[in-house]
N, C-alpha and C positions, 0 to 999 in steps of 0.2 A: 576636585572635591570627592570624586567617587573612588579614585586611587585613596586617598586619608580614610573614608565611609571604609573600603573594603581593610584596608590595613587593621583599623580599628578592630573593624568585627572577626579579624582571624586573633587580632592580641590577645581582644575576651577569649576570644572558642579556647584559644592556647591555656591562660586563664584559669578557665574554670573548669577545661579540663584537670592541669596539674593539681587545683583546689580542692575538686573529688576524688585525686587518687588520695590523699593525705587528709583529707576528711575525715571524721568519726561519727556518724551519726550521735553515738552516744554524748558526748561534748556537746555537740549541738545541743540536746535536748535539756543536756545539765544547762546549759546557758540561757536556752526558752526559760525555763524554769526559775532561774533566779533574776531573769528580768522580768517574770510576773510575780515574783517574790516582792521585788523592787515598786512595779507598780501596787501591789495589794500595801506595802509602806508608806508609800507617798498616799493614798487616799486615807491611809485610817491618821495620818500627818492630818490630813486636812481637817477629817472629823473631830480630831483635836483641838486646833484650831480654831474651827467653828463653837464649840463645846467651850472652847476659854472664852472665845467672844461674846456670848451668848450668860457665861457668867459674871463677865466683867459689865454685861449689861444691868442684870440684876443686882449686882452690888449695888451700880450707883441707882438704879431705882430706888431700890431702900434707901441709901443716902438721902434721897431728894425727896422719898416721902415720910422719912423722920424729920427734915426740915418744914416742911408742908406744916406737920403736928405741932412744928415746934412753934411755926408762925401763927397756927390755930390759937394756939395758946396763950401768942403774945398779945393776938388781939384782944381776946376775949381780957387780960388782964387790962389792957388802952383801956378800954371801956370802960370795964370795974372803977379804974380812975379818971371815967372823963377825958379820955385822952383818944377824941377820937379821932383825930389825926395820926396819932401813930397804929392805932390800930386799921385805919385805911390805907395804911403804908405796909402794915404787915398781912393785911390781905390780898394789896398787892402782888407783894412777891410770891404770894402763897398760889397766887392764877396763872405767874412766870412759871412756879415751880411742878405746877399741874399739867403746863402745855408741852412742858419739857420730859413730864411723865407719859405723857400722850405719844410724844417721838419716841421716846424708848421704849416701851409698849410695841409699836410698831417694830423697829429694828430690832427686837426681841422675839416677836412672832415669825420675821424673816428668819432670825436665824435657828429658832426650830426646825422651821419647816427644811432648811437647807440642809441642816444636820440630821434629820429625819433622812433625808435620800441619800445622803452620803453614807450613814449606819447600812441603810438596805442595800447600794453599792457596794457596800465592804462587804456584807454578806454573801452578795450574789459574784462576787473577784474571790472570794476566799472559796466560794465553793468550787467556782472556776478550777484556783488554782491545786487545791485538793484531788479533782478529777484526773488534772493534766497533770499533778505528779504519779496516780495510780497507774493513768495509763504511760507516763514515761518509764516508769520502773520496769511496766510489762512487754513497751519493746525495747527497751534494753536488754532485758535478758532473753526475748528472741532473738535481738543480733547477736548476741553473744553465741546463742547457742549455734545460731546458722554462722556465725564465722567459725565454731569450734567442730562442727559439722565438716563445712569446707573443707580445713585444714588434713583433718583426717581423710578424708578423701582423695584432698591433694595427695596427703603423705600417702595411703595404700595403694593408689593409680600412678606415682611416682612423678608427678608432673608439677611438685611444688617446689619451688628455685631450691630449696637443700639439698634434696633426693636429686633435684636436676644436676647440681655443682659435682652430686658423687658420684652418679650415673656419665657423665661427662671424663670427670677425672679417671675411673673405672676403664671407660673407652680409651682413654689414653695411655695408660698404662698396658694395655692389653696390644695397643700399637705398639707403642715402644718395645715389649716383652716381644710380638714377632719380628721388629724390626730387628731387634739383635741376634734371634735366632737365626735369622736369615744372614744376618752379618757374619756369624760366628759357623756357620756350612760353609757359607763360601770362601772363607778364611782354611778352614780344613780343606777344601776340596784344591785353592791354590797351593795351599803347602804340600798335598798329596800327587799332586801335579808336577810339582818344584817349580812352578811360577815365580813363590815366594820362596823363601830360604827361610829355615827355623831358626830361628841365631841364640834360640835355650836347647837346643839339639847339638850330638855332638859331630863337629869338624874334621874328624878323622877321615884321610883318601880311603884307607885301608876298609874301616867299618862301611864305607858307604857301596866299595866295590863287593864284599862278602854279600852286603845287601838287597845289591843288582842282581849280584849271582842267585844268591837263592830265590827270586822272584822270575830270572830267565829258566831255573831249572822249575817251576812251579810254573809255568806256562807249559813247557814241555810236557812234562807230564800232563796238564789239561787237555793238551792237541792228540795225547798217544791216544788219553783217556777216548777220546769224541772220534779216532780213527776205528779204534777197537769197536764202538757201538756202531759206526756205521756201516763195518764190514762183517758185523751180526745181522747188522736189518737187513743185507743182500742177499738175494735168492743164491749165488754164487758160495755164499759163507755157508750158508744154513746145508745146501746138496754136500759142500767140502767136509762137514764136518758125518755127515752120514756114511753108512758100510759099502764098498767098493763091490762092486760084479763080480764073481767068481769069474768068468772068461773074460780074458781081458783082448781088446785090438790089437790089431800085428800090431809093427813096429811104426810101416809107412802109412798108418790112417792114425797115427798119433800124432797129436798139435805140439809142438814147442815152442813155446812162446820164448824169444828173447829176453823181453823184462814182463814184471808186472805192472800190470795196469789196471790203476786206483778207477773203480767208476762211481758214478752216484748211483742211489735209490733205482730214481726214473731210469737210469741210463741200462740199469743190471736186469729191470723188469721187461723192458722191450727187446733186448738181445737174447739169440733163441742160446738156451744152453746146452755148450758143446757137449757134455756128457748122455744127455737124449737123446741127441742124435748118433752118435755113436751104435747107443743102444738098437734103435732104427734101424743102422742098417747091417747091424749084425743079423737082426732079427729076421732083415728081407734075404 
């Protein structure tokens, strides 16, 4: 029983939550509203009712005490003729029709009185329901406004399911647009590689070998280029290019190097240079 108890009470929770997402207040209110409509009908129904009853009581009063008069009458004529037997017959019914004025009378005062409360019931529903539509109309148009409030909100903080859908969409596009940029590098960079083969490029051996060439002679020249600046940066370049000694060394304190030899930066700055020394020991 407490597994069915607990089942139960998650099916409401479930319920009545979905019921207040899709709720409106405002509907509600219209619907309070015309089921006090509804009851303020049914009771002035009633005071109708009561109101007919009350004059269908009256009519047959009068009925019954025009009869009265009329039996008044007839006695009074018995008599005139000596007849008074019939006139104690028509006085008779004249004391039936008096006791029967008595009960109506009564059920006639009832149904004043009941119609009497039911009028001030209508009054006090109608005022009711006059209140309950002023203040229905006024918060309806508060929800209105804080719903319309909301919205704008949503929409300038961008956090309301539209703005979300395009903010979203925006992000994906914006993927998509690097993913193919990325796609379309590395497409260039295998074709500049020859990973891949261009197959809208042209197939000539011929064009492709001129190609080569000019790209192995474009490196050459880049290597002469970076030989040239490094045998400027050399203390060895910078002295070679400066003016020579008037007195120059005999023949046998002169160096001849077989080949040259390329050095680095570091390698030119720590080797003492033959030319100073030279100089040295001419001088000693």
């Amino acid at each position: 029983m407490s597994v069915l108890k607990r089942l139960s009470s998650v099916v409401q929770a479930k319920a009545n939550k979905a019921l207040d997402r899709v709720e409106d207040p405002r509907d509600t209110l219209d619907l309070s509203y015309e089921k006090q409509l509804e009851q303020l009908q049914q009771v002035r129904k009633g005071v109708a009712d009561v109101a007919t009853a009350r004059k269908r009581i009256e009519l047959q009063a009068e009925q019954l005490q025009a009869n009265a008069n009329k039996l008044q009458d007839q006695a009074r004529s018995a008599l005139a003729q000596n007849r008074e037997d019939l006139a104690r017959e028509a006085l008779t019914r004249r004391a039936a029709i008096a006791t029967q004025l008595e009960q109506l009378k009564t059920q006639h005062d009832q149904l004043v009185t009941q119609e009497d409360k039911l009028v001030q019931t209508t009054q006090q529903l109608q005022a009711r329901v006059e209140a309950f539509r002023t203040q229905k109309e006024t918060l309806k148009a508060s929800y209105t406004a804080a719903q319309a409030q909301t919205k704008i909100g949503e929409a300038v903080s961008g956090i309301s399911e539209s703005m979300s859908d395009t903010g979203m969409a925006m992000q994906r596009a914006q993927d998509k647009i690097a993913q193919m940029q990325a796609r379309a590098g590395a497409v260039d960079e295998l074709l500049a590689s020859g990973a891949l083969t261009d197959l809208t490029g042209s197939s000539d051996p011929i064009q492709a070998e001129l190609d080569k060439a000019s790209q192995s002679g474009q490196v050459d020249a880049e290597l002469a280029q970076l030989k040239g600046q490094l045998a400027a940066a050399s203390p060895a370049g910078v002295l070679g290019t400066a003016e020579k000694p008037e007195a120059e060394a005999p023949e046998e304190d002169k160096v001849v190097d077989a080949e040259p030899v390329v050095e680095s930066p570091e390698d030119a700055a720590k080797t003492p240079d033959p030319f100073t020394i030279e100089d040295k020991e001419g001088e000693s």
